[in-house]
N, C-alpha and C positions, 0 to 999 in steps of 0.2 A: 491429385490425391491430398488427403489430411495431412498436412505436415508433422504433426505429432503421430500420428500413425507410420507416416515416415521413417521418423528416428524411432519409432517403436518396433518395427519391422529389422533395421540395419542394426538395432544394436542386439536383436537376435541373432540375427546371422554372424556377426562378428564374436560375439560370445561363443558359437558354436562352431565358428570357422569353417565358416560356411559364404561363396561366392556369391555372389550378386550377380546374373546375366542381367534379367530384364524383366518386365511387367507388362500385364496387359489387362485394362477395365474389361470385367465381361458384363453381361447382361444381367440387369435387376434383376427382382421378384416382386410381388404385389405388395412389398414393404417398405421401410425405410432402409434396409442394410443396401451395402454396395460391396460388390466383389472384384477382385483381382487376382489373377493367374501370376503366380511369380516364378519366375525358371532361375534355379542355380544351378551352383557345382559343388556338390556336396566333398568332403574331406576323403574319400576315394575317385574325385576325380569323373562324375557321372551323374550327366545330365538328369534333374527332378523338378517336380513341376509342386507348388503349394496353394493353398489356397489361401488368401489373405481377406477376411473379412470385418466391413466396420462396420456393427451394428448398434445405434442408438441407444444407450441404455435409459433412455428416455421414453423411446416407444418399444424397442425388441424386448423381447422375453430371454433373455443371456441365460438368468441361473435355471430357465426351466430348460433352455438349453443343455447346463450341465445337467442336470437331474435326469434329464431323458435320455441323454449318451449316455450318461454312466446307466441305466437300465437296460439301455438295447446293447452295451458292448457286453453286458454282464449275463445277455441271453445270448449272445451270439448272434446278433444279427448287425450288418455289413454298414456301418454307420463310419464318416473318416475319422483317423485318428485326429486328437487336438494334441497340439506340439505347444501350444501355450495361448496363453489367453490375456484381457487387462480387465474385469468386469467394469470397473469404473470407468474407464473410456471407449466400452465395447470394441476392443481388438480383438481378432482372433485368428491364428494361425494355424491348418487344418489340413491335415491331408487331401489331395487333391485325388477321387473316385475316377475320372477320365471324363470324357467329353461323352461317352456314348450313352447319354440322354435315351428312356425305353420310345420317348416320344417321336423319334426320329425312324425307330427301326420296327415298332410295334405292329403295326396293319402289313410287315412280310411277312410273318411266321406267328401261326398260330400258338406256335411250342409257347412263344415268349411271353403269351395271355396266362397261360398254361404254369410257367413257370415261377409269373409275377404273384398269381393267384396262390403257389406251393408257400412262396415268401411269405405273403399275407397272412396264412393259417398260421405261420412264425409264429409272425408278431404278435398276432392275437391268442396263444397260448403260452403270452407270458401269465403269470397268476400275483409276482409280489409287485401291487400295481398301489400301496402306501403313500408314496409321493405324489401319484398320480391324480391329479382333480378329476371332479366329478364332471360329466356334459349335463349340466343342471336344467331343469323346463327353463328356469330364469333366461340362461345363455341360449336357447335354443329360440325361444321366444326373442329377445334381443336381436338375434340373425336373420328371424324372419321380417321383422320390423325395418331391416335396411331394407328390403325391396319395397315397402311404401314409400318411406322418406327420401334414397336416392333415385330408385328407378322409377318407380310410377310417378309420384309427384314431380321430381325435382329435372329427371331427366326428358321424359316424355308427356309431362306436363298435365296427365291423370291426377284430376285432386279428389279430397274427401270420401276417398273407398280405406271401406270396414272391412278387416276381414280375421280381426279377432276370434272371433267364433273358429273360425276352418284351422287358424293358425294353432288353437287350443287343441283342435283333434288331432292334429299332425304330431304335436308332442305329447300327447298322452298317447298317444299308439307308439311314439318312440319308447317312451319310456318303460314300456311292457316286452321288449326286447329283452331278450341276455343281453350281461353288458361284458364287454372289453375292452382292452385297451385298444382306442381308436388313434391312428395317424390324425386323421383333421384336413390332409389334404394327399391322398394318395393316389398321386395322378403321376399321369407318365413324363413329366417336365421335374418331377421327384423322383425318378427311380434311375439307377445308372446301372447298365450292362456291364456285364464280364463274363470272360470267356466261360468264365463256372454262371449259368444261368441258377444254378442251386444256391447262390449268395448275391443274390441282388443287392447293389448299394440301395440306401437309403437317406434320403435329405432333406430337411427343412421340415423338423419333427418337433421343435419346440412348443406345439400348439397343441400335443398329442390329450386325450382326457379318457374316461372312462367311459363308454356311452354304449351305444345302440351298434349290433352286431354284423349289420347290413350297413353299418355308414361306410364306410374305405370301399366296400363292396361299389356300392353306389359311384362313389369318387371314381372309382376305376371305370366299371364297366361302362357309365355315362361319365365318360373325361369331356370334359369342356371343350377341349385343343384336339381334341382325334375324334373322326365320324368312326362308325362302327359300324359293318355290316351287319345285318339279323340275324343271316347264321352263326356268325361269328359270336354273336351277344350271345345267344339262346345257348351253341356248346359250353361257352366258358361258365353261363350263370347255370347251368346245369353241373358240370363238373365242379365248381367251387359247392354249389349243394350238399352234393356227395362228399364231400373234401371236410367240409367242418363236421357233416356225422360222423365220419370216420375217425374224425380227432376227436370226438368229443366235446364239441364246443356247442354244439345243438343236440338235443334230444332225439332219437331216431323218430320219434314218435309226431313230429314236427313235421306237417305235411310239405309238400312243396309248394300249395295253394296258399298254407299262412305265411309260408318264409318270401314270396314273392310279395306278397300281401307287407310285410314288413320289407321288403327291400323298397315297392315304392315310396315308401312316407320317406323312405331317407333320402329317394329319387327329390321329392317335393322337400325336404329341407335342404339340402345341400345346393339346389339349383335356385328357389327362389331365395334365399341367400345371395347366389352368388350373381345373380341379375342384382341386386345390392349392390354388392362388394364393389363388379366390374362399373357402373353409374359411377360408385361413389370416388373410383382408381382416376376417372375423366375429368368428372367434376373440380375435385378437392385436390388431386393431384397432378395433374395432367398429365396422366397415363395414358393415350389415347388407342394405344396397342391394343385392350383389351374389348375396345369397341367389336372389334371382329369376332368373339367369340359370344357376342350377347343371340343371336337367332337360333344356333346351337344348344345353347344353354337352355331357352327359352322351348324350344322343342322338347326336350327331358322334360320338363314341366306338363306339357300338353302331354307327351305321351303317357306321365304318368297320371294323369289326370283323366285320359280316356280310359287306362286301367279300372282307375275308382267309378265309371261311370253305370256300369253292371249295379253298384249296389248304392247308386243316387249321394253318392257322398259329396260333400266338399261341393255346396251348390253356390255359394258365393266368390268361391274360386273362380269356377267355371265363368262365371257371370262376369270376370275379369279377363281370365288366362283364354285365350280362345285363338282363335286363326285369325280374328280380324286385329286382334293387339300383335300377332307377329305380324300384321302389312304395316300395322301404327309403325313401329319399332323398324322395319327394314326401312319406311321410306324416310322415317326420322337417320336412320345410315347412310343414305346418301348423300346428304350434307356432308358426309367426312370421307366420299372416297373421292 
């Protein structure tokens, strides 16, 4: 561990008189931060678990970090407490949500699609969204451009495919969406259980913007890291339907044909993105963990691409994304199992 992180850590606990047991590195993210579990003895004598995090104030977003806790603690929704921070050398000292990851327990219990999706409409009927950035076409545009640069060119060695054109219609059909406040990455390796499934924790929200209504939707219901049965897709994207008319957050008048219609484009931004992101985590980082979720990913792509196919959309996608580029891509994976 950071030795200045170190004595940044001990001279909290001593300030607070507070025990030192022991520490334990846990498992990244697709970032620069690194995390560690710290168990003390608090000044009654009773074992607590903290979270210790260092994140780069070089590459992490810290103060959008505070700016988004303080919104979501301010609507109530289940975010850890910060017990302190360093922003200049990205420390941070954080209530510790539990270990029960939705990712681990999600595909037992339909309740917990059910329950995660209640969370969602939360979040998305916060309204004083001022510090909040915009999901601009710029940024949207910029994320779909990682999947030429690390995935198709750099990974799988696809060169000189155009596909500005398609890339254009994805984001102006986002951009005609209601907007709200978007997580950015609301997937079940972000969401922590408790026994009140009515307060789902929530993590790793620094990235959070104002966008398209159907993005976190997307994130969820196609998670990267969890298959999803069809029935299981079709109840929950059916009950979250009904869920935002009822809140008000869509127009009743909004068919289920457009709202699905706008849930793929964010199907197709989020994924061809993230065949990006995961290249570029192998590549650049040597991440190689994320290699197993690229076929997956890739599939959200094709299915949502079979969607648009009814009304001939997205022809130079296709002419790319297809079933013969997931044999490219799997047999290019077998190099690394």
């Amino acid at each position: 561990m950071h030795a200045f992180l170190n004595k940044w850590l001990h001279n909290y606990l001593e300030i607070h008189q507070i025990k030192f047991n022991y520490l334990d590195a846990l498992d990244g993210d697709a970032g620069f931060r690194k995390y560690y579990r710290v168990n003390i003895l608090d000044k009654e004598n009773k074992n607590k678990n903290y979270i210790l995090t260092y994140a780069p104030p070089s590459t992490e977003k810290n103060q959008e970090f505070l700016n988004i806790h303080a919104l979501f603690s301010k609507n109530n929704i289940n975010v850890p407490e910060i017990y302190d921070y360093d922003l200049n050398q990205g420390f941070f000292l954080i209530e510790d949500l539990g270990e029960k990851l939705a990712y681990n327990f999600i595909k037992k219990s339909d309740n917990i699609y059910k329950a995660i999706l209640d969370n969602l409409v939360k979040l998305q009927k916060i309204q004083d969204l001022e510090i909040v950035p915009e999901y601009t076409q710029g940024l949207m545009t910029r994320e779909l451009n990682l999947c030429n640069e690390w995935f198709l060119d750099k990974f799988l060695e696809i060169k000189d495919v155009s596909l500005s054109d398609d890339y254009k219609n994805i984001v102006n059909n986002l951009q005609k969406q209601p907007k709200v406040l978007v997580h950015r990455d609301f997937q079940s390796k972000n969401l922590i259980l408790s026994d009140d499934l009515n307060n789902v924790g929530v993590i790793d929200f620094q990235d959070a913007v104002v966008g398209p209504v159907t993005y976190d939707l997307a994130s969820f219901l196609c998670d990267c890291y969890v298959d999803i049965e069809p029935e299981v897709f079709e109840s929950n994207f059916d009950y979250y339907y009904q869920l935002i008319i009822s809140n008000n957050i869509i127009q009743p008048q909004i068919s289920k044909e457009v709202f699905t219609n706008w849930f793929y484009n964010s199907v197709l931004l989020r994924h061809i993105k993230n065949l990006g992101i995961f290249a570029r985590l192998y590549l650049r980082d040597n991440k190689k963990q994320y290699l197993q979720h690229m076929p997956r990913t890739l599939d959200y792509v094709l299915k949502a691409l079979e969607y648009f196919n009814k009304d001939n959309k997205f022809e130079k996608l296709n002419l790319v994304f297809n079933s013969e580029l997931l044999n490219i891509l799997n047999k290019k994976l077998e190099n690394f199992s």
